[in-house]
N, C-alpha and C positions, 0 to 999 in steps of 0.2 A: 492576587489579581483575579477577578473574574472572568470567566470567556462567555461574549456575549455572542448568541445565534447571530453569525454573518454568510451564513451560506442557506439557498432555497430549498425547496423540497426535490428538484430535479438536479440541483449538487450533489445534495445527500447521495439521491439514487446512482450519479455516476461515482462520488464517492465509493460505492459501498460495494460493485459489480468491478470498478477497479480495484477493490480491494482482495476480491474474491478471489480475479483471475491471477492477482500477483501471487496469493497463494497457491494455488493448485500451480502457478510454473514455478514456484518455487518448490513443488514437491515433485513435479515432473523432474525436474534437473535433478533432484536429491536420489531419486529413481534412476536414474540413467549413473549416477554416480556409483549407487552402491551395485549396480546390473557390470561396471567395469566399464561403459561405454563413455564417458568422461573423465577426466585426471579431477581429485578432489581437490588439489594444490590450487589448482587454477579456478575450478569453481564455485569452491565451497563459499565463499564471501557473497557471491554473487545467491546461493539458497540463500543465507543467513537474511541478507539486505533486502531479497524479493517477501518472503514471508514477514519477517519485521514490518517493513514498508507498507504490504500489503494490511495487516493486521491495523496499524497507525491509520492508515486508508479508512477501515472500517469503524473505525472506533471516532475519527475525523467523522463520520457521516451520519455515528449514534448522536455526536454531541451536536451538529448541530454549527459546528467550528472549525475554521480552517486556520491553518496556523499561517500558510503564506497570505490568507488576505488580514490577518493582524498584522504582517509585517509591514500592510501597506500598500501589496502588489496587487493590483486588478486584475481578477482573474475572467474570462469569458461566465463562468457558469457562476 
């Protein structure tokens, strides 16, 4: 299946600046984790999902492609 460019050039840019900031707080928490100041039980999913997320964000904004407006969903941007 191909992915055809459905997001604009000012998608892309909040794609990509969201993407950013999910990672750097998902390195802040990882930070506060390994500093003792959060339980990793509790938030360790929560780094994994923000970085992940954050990175799919970026890579969403190289391509050009949103996966939720292939679904269908109308997004504002």
């Amino acid at each position: 299946m191909d992915r055809v460019c459905n997001i604009d050039a000012k998608g892309r840019l909040v794609r990509f600046f969201t993407g950013i900031l999910a990672i750097f707080g998902g390195f802040t928490i990882a930070i506060l984790i390994v500093k003792g100041i959060l339980s990793s039980e509790t938030y360790g999913i929560i780094v994994a999902g923000s970085i992940v997320g954050g990175a799919f964000s970026m890579w969403e904004a190289r391509e050009g492609w949103c996966v939720v407006r292939a679904l269908g969903i109308k997004t504002p941007l």
